[in-house]
N, C-alpha and C positions, 0 to 999 in steps of 0.2 A: 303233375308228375312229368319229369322230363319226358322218359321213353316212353309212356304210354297213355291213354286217358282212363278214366273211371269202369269209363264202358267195356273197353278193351280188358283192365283187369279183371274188371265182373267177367266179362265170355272166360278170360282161362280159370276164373278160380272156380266155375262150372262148370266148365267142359273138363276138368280134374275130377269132376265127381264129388266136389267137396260141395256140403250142401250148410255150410256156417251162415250163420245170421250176418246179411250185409245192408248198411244204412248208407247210401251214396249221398254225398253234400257235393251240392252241384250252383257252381256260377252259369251255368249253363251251357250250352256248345258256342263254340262262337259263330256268329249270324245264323244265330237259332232261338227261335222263344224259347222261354225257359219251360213253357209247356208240351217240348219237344223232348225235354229230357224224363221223365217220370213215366211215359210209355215205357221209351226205351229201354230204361234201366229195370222197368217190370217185365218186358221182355226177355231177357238175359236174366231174372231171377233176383231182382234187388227185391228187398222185403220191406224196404221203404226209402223215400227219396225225401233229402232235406235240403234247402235253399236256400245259399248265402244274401246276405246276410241275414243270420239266425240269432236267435237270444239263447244263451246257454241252456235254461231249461228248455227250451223246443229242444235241443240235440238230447238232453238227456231223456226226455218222453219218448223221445223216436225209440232209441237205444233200450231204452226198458218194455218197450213195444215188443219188438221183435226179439229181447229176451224171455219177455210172458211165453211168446205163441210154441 
């Protein structure tokens, strides 16, 4: 995303009060391991973190994941 990164939308769409099922697909930060991003994005209230590149079904488990709960 131009203006902003993942992380960054996750804080506002939480600090909103919105508490919507959010699945983050992450190439990861840059000059960052990509086991840098999956805290993070659990920090700020991700409900599950996916990682490019992904096979279509891995994004659709994730996404029926966090529709289940």
């Amino acid at each position: 995303m131009p203006e902003m990164d993942g992380i960054a939308l996750l804080k506002e769409i939480r600090g909103a009060g919105n508490e919507i099922p959010v699945v983050v697909i992450s190439g990861g930060a840059p000059n960052a391991p990509l086991t840098y991003t999956a805290p993070l994005a659990a920090t700020f209230g991700a409900n599950m973190v996916v990682y490019k590149p992904f096979e279509r079904a891995e994004l659709l488990k994730a996404v029926d994941n966090v529709l289940s709960t």
